[in-house]
C-alpha positions in Angstrom: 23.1 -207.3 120.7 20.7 -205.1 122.8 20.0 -207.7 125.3 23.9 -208.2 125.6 24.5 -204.3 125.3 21.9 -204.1 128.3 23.6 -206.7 130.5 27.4 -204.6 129.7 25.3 -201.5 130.6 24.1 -202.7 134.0 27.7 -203.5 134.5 28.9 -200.2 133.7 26.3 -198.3 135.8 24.3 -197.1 133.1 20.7 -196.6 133.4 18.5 -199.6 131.8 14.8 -199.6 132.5 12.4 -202.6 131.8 9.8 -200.6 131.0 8.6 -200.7 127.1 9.1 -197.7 125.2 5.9 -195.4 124.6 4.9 -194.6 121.3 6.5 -191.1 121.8 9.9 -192.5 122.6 10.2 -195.1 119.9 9.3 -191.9 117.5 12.4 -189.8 118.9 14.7 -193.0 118.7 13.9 -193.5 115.3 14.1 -189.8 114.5 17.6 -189.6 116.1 18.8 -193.0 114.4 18.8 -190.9 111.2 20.9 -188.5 113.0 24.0 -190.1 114.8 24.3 -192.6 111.7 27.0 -191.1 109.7 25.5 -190.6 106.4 27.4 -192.1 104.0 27.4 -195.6 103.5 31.5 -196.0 103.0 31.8 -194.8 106.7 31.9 -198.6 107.7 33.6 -198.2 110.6 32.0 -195.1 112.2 28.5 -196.7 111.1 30.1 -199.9 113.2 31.2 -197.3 116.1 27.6 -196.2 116.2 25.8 -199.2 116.2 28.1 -200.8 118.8 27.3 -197.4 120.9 23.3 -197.5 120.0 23.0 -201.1 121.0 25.4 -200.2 124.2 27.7 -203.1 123.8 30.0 -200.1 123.6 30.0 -196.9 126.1 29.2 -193.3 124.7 33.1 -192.3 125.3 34.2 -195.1 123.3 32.2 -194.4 120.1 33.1 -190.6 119.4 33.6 -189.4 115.8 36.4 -188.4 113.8 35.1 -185.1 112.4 37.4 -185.7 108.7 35.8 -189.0 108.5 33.0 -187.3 106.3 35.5 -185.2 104.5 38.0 -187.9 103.8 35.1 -190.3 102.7 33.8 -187.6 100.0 36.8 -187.0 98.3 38.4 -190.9 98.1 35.0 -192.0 97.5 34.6 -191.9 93.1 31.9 -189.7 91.5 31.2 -188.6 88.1 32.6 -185.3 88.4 33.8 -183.0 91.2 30.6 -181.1 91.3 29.0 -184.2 92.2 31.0 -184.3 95.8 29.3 -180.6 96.6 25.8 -182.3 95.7 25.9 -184.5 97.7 27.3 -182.3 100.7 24.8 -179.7 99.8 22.0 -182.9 99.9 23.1 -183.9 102.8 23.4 -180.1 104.8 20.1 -179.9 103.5 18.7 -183.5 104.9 19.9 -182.7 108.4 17.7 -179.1 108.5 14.8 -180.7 107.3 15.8 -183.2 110.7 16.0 -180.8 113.4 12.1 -179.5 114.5 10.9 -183.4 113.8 13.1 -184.4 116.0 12.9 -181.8 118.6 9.3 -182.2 118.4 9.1 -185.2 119.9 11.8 -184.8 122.4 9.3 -182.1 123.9 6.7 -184.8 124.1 8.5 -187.5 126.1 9.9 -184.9 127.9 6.2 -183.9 128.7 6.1 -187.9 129.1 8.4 -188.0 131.8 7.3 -185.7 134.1 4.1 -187.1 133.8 6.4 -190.4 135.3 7.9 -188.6 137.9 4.6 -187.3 139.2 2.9 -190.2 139.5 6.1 -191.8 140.9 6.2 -188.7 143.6 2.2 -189.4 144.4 2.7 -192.7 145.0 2.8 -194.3 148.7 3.0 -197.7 147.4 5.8 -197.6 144.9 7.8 -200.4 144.9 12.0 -200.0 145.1 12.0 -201.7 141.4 9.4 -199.3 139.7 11.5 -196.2 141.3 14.3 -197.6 139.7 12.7 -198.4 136.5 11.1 -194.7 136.2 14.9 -193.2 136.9 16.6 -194.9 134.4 13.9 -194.7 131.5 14.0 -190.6 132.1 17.9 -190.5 131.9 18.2 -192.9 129.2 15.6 -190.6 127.6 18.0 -187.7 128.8 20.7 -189.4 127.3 19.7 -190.4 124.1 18.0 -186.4 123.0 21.7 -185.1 124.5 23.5 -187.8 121.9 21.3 -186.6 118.5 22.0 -182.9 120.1 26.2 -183.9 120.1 25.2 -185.1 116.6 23.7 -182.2 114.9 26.8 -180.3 116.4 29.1 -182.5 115.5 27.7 -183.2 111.8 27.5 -179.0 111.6 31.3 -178.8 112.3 32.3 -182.3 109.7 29.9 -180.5 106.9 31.9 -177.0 107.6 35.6 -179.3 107.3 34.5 -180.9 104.5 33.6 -178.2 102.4 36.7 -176.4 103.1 38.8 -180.1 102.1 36.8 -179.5 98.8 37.4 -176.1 98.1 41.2 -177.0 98.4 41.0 -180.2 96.5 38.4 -179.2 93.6 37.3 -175.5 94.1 33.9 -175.5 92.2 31.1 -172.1 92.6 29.3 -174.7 93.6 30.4 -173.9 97.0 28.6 -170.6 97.7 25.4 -172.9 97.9 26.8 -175.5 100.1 28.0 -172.2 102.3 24.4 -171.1 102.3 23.0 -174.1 103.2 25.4 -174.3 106.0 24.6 -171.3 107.6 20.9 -172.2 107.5 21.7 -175.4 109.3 23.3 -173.4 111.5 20.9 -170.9 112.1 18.3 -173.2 113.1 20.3 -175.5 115.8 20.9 -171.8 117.2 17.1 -170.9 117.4 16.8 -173.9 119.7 16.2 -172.9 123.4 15.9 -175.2 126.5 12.9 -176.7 127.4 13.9 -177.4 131.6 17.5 -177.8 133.0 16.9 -181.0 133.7 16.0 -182.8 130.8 18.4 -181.0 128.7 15.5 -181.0 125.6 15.4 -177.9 123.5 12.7 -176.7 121.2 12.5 -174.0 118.5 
């Protein structure tokens, strides 16, 4: 599938480089994997959307999700009781926090990675048409891929927020104060986030 998704890419436009990924960069993918994988297992067909999308067989407008999915999941999905659905939100919430610097973290670094690239590239007298190319497209799939966990935690903040109210209506519980707080912490820290460079489009706390 990634060799096919590249080929479909090509054909679409998209950046593709041939250059391996550094160590730096195959620590921020597998960060953000974690991230744009809805997180519960019964989401079959957003987990399909995403995996189509990651391995680019499918294009980024084609693989958005349906912020209820979560919600809808939780509450036809059985549990032993009620207060069990606001655990597992709460778990969740939490999960994602814990998520944010880690990730972050090393989006600074192949950030830092990059422009290392693009100032050898600009030193360079002898670089050839195919290593320019090469150095473009790893940068902006870089670009692209800290801009999709980004749309993620946002997206994931607002499907947490819908699912908690779904809950409250379906089986109002006090366990619901703590899921609110752990929203708002959540919250609070994708807010602290500040850009690193206009270009890039990678933020840091």
């Amino acid at each position: 599938m990634p060799a096919a998704g590249a080929a479909l890419a090509r054909q679409r436009g998209e950046p593709v480089s041939a250059y391996p990924l550094t160590d730096d960069e195959q620590e921020m993918r597998a960060l953000g994997w974690a991230v744009v994988m809805p997180p519960l297992q019964e989401q079959w067909r957003d987990r399909a959307l995403v995996e189509l999308r990651r391995t680019r067989i499918l294009p980024a407008s084609r693989a958005r999700l349906d912020r209820a999915s979560y919600a809808d999941t939780l509450l036809r999905t059985p549990y032993r009781s009620s207060a069990a659905r606001y655990a597992r939100l709460k778990d969740d919430v939490e999960a994602d926090t814990l998520r944010v610097e880690p990730f972050f973290q090393a989006a600074s670094r192949v950030a830092e990675g990059d422009r290392a690239r693009d100032g050898v590239a600009a030193r360079l007298a002898d670089l050839r048409p195919d290593e320019s190319a090469d150095v473009n497209a790893r940068v902006e799939e870089n670009g692209l891929m800290i801009a999709w966990v980004r749309q993620s935690f946002e997206e994931r903040l607002a499907a947490y927020r819908y699912a908690l109210e779904r809950l409250m209506l379906a089986t109002p519980d006090r366990a619901s104060a703590e899921v609110e707080a752990a929203l708002d912490a959540f919250e609070a820290v994708l807010r602290s986030l500040r850009p690193l460079g206009p270009r890039r489009g990678v933020f840091k706390g």
